[in-house]
Backbone as CSV, one residue per row, in Angstrom:
resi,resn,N_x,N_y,N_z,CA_x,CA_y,CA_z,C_x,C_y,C_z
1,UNK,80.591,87.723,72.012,79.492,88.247,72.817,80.051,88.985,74.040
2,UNK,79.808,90.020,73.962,80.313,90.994,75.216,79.570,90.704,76.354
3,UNK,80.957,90.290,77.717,79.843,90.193,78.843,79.791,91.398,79.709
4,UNK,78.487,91.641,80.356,78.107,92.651,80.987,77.602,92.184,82.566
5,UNK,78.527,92.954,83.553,78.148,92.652,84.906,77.105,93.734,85.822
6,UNK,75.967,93.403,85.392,74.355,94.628,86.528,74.658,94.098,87.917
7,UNK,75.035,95.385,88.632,75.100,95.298,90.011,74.062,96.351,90.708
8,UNK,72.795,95.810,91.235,72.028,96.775,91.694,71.191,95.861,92.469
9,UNK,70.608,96.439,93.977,69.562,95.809,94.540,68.337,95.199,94.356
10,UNK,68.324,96.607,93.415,66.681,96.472,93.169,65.640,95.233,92.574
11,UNK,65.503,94.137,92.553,65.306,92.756,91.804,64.519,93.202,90.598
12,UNK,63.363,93.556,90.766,62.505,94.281,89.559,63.300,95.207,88.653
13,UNK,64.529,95.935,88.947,64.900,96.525,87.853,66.210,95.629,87.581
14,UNK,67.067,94.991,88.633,68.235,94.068,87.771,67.995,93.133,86.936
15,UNK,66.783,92.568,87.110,66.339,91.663,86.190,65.905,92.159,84.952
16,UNK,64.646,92.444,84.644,64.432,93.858,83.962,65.482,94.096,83.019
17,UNK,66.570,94.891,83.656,67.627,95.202,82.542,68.482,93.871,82.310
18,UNK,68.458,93.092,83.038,69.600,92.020,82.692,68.540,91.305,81.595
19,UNK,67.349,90.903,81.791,66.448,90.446,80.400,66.314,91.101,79.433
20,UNK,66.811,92.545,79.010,66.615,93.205,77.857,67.723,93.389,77.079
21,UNK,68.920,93.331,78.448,70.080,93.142,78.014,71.043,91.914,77.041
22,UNK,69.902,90.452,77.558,70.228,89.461,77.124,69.624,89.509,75.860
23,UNK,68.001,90.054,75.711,67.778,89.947,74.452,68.620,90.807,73.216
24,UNK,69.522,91.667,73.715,69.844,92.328,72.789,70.918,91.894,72.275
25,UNK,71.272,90.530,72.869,72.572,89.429,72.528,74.035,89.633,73.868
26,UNK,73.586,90.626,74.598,74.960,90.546,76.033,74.701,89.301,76.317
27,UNK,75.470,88.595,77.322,76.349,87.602,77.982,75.853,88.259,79.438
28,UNK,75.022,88.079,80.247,74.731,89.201,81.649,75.006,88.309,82.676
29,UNK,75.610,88.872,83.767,75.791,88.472,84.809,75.239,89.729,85.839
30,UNK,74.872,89.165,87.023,74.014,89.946,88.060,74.562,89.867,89.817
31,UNK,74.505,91.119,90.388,74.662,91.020,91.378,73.767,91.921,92.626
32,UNK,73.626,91.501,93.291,72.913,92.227,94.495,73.068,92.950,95.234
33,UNK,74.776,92.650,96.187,75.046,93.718,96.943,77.040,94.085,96.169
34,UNK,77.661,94.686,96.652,78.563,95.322,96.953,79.794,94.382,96.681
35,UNK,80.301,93.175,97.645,80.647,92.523,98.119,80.486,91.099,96.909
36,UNK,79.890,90.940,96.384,79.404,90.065,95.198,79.891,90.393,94.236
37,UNK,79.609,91.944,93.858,80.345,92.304,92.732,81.659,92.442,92.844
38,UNK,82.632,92.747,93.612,83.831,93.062,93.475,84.776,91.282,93.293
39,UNK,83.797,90.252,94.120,84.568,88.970,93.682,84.242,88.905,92.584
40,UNK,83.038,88.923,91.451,83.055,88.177,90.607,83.835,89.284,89.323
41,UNK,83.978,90.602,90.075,85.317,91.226,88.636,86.497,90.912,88.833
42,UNK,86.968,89.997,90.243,88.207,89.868,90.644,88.497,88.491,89.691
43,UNK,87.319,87.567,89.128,87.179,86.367,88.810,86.743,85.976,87.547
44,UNK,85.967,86.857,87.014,85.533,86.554,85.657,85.877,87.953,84.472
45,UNK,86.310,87.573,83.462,86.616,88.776,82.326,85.476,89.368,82.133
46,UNK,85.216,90.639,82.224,84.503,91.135,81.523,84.764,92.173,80.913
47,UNK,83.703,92.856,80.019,83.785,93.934,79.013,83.318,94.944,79.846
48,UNK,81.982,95.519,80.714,81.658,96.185,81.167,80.874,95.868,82.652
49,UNK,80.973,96.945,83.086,80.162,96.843,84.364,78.825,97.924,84.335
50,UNK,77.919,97.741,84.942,76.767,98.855,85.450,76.542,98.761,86.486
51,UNK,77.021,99.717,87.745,77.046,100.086,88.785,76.309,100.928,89.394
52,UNK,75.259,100.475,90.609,74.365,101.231,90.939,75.610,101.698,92.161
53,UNK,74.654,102.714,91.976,75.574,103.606,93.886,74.847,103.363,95.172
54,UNK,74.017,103.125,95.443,73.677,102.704,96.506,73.209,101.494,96.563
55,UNK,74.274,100.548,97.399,74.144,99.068,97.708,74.357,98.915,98.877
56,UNK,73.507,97.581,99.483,73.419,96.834,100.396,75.323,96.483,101.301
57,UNK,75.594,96.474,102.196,77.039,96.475,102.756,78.118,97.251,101.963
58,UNK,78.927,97.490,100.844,79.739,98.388,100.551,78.880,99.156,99.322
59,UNK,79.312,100.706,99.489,78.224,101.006,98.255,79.240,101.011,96.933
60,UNK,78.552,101.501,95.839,79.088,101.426,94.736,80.417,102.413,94.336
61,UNK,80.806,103.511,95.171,81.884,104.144,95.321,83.063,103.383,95.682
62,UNK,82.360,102.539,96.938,84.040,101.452,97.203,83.714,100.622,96.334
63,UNK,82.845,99.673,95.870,83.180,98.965,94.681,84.081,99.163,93.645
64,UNK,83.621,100.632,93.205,84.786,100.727,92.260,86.099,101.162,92.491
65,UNK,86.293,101.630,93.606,87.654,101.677,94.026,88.300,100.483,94.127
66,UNK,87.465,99.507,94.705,88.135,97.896,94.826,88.505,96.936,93.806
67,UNK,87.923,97.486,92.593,87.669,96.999,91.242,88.886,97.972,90.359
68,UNK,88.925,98.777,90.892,89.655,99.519,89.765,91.395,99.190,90.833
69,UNK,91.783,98.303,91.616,93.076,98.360,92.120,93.317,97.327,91.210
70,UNK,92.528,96.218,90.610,93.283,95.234,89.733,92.541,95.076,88.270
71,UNK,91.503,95.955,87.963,91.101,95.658,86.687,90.714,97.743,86.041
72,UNK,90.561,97.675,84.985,90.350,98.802,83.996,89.258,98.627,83.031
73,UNK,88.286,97.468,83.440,87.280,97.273,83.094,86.431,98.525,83.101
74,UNK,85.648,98.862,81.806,84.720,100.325,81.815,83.735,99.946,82.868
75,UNK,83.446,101.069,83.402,82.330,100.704,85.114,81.257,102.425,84.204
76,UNK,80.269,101.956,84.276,78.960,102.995,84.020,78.434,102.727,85.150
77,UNK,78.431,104.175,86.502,77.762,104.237,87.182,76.189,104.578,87.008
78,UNK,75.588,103.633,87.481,73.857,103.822,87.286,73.361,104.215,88.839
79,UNK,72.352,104.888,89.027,71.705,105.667,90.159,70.714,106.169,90.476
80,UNK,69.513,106.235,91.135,69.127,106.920,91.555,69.291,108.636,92.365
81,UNK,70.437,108.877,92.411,70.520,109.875,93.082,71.420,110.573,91.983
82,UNK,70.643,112.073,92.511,71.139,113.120,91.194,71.873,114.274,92.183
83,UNK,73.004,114.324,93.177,73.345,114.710,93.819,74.598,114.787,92.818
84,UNK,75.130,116.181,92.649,76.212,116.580,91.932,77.795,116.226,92.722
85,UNK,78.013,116.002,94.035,78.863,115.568,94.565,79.119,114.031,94.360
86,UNK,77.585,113.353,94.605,77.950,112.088,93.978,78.575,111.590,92.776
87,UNK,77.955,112.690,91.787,78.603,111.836,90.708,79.874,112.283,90.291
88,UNK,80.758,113.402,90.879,81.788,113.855,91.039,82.851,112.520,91.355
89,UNK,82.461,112.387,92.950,82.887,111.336,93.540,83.223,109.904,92.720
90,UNK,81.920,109.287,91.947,82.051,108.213,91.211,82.971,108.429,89.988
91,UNK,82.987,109.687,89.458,84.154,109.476,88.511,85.133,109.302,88.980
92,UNK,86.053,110.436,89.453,86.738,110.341,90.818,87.240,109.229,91.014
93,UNK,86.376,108.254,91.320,87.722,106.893,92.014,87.312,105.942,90.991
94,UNK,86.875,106.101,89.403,87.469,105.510,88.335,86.671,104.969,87.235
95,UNK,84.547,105.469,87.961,83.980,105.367,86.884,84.247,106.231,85.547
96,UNK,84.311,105.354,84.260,84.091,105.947,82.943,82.380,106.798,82.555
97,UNK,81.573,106.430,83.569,80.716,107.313,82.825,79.036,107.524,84.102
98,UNK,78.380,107.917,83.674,77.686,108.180,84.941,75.752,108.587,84.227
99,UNK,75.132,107.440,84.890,73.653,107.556,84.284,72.254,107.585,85.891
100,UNK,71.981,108.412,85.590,70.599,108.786,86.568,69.583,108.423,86.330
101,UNK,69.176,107.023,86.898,67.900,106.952,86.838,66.634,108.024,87.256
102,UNK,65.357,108.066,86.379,65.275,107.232,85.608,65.615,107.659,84.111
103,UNK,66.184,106.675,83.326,67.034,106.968,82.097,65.966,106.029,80.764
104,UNK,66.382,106.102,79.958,65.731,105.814,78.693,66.445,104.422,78.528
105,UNK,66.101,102.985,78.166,66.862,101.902,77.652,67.615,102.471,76.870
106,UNK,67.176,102.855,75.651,68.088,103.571,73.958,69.260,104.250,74.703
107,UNK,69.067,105.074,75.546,70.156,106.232,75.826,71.565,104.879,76.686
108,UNK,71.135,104.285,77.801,71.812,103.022,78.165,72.602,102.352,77.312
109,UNK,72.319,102.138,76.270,72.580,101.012,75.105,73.388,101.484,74.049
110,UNK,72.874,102.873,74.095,73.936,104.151,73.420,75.051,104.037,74.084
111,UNK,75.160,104.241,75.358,76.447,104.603,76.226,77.118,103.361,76.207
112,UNK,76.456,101.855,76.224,77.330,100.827,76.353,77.824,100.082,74.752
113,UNK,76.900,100.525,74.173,77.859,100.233,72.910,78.833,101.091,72.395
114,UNK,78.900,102.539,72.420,79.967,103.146,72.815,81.191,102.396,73.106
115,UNK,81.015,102.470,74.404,81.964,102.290,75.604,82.734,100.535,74.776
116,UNK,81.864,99.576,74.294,82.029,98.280,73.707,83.130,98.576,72.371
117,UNK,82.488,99.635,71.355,82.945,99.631,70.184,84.827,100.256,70.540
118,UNK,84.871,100.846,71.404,85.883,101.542,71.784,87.113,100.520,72.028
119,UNK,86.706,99.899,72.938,87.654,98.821,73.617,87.712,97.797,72.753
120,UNK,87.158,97.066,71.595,86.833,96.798,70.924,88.189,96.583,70.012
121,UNK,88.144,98.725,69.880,88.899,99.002,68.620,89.971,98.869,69.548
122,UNK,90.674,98.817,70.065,91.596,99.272,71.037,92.362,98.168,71.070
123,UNK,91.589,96.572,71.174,92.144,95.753,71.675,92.199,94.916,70.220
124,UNK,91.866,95.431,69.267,92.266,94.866,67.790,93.508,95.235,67.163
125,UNK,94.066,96.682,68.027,94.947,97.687,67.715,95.799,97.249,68.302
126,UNK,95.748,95.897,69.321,97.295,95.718,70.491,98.419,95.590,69.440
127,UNK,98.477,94.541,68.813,99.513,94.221,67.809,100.177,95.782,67.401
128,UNK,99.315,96.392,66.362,99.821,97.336,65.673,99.785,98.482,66.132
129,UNK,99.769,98.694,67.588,99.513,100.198,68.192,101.065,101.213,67.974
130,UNK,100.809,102.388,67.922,102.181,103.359,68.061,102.530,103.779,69.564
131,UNK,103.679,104.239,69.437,103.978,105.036,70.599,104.268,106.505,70.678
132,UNK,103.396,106.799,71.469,103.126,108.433,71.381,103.899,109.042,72.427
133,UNK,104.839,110.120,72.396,106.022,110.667,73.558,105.369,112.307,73.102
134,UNK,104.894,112.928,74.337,104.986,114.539,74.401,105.621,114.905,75.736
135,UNK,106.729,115.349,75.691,107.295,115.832,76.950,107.576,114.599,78.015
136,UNK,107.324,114.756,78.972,107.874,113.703,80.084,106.315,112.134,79.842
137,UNK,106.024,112.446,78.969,104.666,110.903,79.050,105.175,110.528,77.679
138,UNK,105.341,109.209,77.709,104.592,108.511,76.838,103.565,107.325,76.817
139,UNK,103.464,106.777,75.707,101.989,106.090,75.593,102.164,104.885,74.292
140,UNK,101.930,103.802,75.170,102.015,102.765,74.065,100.490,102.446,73.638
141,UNK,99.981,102.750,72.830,98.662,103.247,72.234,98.028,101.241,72.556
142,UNK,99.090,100.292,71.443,98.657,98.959,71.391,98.661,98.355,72.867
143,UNK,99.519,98.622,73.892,99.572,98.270,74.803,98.839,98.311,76.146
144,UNK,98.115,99.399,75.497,97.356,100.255,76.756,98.241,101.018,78.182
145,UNK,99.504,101.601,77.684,100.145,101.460,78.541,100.612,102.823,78.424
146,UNK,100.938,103.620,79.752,101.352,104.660,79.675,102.259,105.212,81.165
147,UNK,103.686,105.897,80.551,104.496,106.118,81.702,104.510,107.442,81.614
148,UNK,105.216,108.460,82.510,105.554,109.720,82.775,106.658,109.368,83.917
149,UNK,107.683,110.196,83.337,109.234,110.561,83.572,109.596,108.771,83.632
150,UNK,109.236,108.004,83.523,109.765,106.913,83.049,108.434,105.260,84.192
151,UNK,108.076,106.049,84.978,107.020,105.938,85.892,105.708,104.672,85.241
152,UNK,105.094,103.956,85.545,104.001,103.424,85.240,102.703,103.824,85.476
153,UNK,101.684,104.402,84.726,100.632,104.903,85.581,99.613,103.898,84.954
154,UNK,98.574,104.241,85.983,97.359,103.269,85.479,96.133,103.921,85.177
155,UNK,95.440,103.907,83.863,94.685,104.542,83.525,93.432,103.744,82.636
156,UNK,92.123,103.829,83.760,91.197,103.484,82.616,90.610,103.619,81.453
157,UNK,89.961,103.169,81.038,89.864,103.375,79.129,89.399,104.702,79.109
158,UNK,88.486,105.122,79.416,88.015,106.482,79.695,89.195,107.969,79.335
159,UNK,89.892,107.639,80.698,91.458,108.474,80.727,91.865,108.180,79.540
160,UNK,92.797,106.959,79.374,93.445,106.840,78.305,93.184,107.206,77.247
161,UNK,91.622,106.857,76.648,91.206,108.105,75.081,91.762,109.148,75.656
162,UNK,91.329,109.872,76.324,91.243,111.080,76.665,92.708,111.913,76.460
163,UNK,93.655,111.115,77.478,95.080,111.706,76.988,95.991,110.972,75.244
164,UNK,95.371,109.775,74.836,95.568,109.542,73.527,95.152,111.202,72.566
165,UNK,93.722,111.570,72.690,93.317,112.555,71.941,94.685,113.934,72.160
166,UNK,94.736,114.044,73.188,95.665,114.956,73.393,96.896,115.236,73.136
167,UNK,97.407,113.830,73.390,99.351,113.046,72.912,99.059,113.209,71.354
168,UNK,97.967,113.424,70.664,97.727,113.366,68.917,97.580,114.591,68.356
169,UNK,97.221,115.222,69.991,96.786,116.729,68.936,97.733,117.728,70.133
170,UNK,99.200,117.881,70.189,100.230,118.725,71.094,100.121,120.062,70.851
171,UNK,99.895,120.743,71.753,99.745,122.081,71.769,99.003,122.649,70.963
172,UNK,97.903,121.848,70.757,96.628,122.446,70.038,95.053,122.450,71.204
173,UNK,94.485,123.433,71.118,93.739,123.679,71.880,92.835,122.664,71.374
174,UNK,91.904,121.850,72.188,90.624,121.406,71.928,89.377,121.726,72.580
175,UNK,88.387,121.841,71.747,87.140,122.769,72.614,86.514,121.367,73.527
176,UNK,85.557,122.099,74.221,84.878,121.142,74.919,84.032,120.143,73.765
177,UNK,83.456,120.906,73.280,82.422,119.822,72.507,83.574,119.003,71.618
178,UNK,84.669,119.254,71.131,85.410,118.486,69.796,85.657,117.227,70.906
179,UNK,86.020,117.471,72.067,86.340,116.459,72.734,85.221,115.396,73.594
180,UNK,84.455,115.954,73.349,82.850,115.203,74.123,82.400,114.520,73.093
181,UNK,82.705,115.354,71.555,82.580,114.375,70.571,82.949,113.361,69.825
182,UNK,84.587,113.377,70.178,85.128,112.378,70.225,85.041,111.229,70.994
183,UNK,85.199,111.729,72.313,85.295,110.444,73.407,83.895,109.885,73.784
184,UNK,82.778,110.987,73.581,82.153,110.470,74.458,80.896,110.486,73.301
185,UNK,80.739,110.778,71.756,80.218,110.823,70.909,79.710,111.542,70.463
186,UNK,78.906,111.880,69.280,77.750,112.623,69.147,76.904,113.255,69.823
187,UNK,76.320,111.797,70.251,75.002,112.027,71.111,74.737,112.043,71.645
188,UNK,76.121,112.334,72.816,76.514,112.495,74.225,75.454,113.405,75.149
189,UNK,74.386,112.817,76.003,73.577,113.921,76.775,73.932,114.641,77.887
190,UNK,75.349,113.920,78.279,75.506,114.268,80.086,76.027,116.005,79.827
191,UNK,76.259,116.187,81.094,77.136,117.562,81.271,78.440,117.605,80.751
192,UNK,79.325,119.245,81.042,80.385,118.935,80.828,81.596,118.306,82.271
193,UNK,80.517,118.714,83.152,81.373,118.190,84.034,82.104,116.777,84.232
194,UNK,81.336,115.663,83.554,82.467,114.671,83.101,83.692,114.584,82.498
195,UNK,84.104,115.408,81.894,85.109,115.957,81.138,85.680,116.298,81.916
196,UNK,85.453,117.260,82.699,86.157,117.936,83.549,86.648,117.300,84.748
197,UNK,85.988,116.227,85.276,86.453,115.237,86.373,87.731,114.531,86.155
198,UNK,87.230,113.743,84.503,88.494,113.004,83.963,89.826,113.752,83.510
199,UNK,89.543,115.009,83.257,91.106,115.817,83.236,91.456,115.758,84.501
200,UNK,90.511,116.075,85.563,91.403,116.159,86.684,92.301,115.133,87.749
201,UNK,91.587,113.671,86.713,92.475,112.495,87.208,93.938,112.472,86.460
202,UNK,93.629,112.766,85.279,94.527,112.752,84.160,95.739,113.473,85.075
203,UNK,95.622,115.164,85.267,96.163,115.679,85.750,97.049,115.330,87.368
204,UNK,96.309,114.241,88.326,96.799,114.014,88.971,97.820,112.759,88.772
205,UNK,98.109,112.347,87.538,98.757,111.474,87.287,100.424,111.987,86.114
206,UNK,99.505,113.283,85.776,100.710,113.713,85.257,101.788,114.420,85.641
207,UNK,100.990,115.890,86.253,101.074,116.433,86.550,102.178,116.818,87.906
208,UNK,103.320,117.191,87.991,104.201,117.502,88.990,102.926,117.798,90.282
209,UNK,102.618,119.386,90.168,101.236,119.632,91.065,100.267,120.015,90.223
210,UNK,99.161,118.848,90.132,97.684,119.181,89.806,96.943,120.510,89.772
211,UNK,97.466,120.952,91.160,96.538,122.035,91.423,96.942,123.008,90.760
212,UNK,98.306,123.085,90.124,99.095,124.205,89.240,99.288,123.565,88.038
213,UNK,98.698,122.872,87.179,98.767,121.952,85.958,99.726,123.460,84.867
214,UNK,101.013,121.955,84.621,101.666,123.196,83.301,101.632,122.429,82.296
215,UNK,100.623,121.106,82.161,101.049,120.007,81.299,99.577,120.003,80.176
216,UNK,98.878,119.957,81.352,97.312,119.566,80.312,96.758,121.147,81.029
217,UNK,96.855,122.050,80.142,96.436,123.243,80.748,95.059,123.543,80.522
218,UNK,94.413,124.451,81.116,92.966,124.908,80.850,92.614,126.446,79.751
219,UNK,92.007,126.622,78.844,92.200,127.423,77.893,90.789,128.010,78.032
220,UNK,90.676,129.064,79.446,89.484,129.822,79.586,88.611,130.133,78.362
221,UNK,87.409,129.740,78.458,86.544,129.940,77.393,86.281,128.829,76.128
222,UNK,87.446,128.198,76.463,87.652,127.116,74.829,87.645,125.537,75.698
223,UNK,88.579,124.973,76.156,88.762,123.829,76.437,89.941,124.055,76.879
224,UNK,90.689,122.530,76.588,91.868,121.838,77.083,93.059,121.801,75.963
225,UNK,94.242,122.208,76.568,95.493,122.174,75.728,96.735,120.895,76.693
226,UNK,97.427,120.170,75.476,98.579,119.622,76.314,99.889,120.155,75.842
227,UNK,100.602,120.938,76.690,101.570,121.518,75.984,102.474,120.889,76.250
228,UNK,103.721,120.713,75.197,104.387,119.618,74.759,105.914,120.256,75.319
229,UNK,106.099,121.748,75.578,107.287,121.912,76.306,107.440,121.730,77.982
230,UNK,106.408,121.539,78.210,106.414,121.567,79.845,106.646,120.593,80.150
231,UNK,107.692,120.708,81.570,108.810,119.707,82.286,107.747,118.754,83.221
């Protein structure tokens, strides 16, 4: 039973979703402000988080910054506010994915079983995972683990598909949608700008300078390439 941690003020809607959530067989745990949630991911395993952005004493931006220094737990930012900087920001310091209230249950349940089946497969794969080397990164697929020039980096599940897809497919261009359809599914509704956030973490982790990427390059008009000769 996958557990799921709702962090949001609102009582009428944490409950709400944490009761629909339970009926649908999650494990739910609930929190109120800011400060609540970051002990109980410091303390209890979980599979996922749902993160509202505006909370009571720290908001949901430092949450997940505070959360993401010792865990890689998937965090789905949930919100009221449809401010394009915000949700920039929340990917940014390490949410996997980003939902605006008000949203559809189905579409919710879409994104977290997703996000479930993934990690899922991932962590059935520890034993028998490969190791993937393009240029100065590699990637222990079973391990969840990935270095550059010999380096440790830390990357949430999100990232990690993301440069897995890429370490699999070297110096082959991928369009936007092949890759929205991979990682992020089918029936993916958001923008592309999620995509585009998470390359640019990717990139700051690979990347000599980000701002001049020669590694995970950009392929005007098409998508994303990782080219496999660059130092």
């Amino acid at each position: 039973m996958a557990k799921i941690l709702v962090v949001d003020d609102e009582p009428v809607f944490r409950d709400t979703l944490a009761f629909n959530l339970s009926n649908d067989g999650y494990e739910v745990l609930t929190a109120a402000e800011g400060m609540s949630a970051v002990e109980i991911a410091a303390s209890t395993e979980l599979d996922l988080i749902l993160l509202d952005l505006m909370l009571p004493g720290i908001s949901g931006i430092e949450v997940c910054k505070r959360i993401r220094k010792h865990s890689q737990v998937p965090i789905i930012m949930v919100t009221a506010k449809d401010d394009e900087i915000d949700k920039v920001v929340g990917l940014e310091v390490g949410a996997d994915d980003y939902l605006t209230k008000p949203y559809s249950y189905r579409e919710l349940v879409a994104r977290i079983r997703a996000v479930l089946r993934r990690s899922s497969a991932e962590n059935s794969d520890e034993e028998a995972g490969e190791v993937l080397r393009v240029g100065h990164i590699e990637m222990d697929t079973g391990g969840h683990e990935v270095s550059v020039s010999g380096e440790d980096v830390q990357m949430p599940l999100r990232e990690f598909e993301l440069l897995e897809l890429f370490m699999n497919n070297p110096d082959r261009v991928l369009t936007r949608s092949q890759i929205l359809d991979r990682i992020w599914g089918l029936n993916y509704i958001g923008d592309t700008k999620t995509l585009d956030v998470h390359v640019k973490r990717i990139r700051a982790k690979i990347e000599k300078d980000p701002g001049k990427p020669t590694v995970l390059v950009t392929v005007r008009g098409l998508g994303y390439k990782l080219v496999s000769s660059a130092e």
